[in-house]
N, C-alpha and C positions, 0 to 999 in steps of 0.2 A: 723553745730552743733549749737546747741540754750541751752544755761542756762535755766534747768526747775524752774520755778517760786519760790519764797521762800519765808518763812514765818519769821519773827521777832523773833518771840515766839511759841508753839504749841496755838493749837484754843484746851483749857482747857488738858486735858490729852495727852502727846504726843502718838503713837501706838508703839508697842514694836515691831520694825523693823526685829529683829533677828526671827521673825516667818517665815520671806521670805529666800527663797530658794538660800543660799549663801553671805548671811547677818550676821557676827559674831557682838560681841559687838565693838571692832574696826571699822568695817564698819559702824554700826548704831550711832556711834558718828561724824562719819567721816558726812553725812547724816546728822544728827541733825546740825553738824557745818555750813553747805551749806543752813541751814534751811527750812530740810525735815523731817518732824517729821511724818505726817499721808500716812497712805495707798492709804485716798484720790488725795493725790495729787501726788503718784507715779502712781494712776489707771490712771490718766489725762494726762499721759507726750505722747509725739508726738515721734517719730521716731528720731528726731532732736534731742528731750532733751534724750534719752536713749543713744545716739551717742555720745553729750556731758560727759554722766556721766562715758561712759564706758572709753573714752580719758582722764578726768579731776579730777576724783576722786581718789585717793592714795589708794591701794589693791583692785582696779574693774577691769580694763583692762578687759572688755569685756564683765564682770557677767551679766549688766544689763539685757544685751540683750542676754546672753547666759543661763542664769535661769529663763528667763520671767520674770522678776519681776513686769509689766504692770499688763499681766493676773492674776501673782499671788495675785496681790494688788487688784486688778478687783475686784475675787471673796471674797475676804475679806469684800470689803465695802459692800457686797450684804446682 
């Protein structure tokens, strides 16, 4: 399992996370705290970082990779 990358701060407007499938406002802080703000940077995570988040993140057990959140983020950035 691999920690997906994180950001400091959002890069200008953070993305409103609770669009993805299994993302309440609790989660999406939860996310912001680990400094995951953009869809960009969930489209980019590895197999590794979806295994971390679903082990490591407090109410995911499993979401990441069980709501796709990769692909959902995917077609977002498009």
């Amino acid at each position: 399992m691999v920690k997906p990358a994180a950001l400091k701060a959002p890069k200008g407007e953070a993305d409103d996370l609770t669009v993805l499938n299994g993302v309440g406002p609790k989660l999406a802080e939860a996310l912001n705290a680990e400094g995951i703000y953009h869809f960009s940077q969930i489209a980019g995570w590895t197999e590794e970082n979806v295994a971390w988040v679903d082990e490591n993140l407090a109410g995911v057990r499993g979401r990441a990779s069980r709501n796709g959140w990769v692909a959902q983020a995917a077609e977002l950035v498009k």
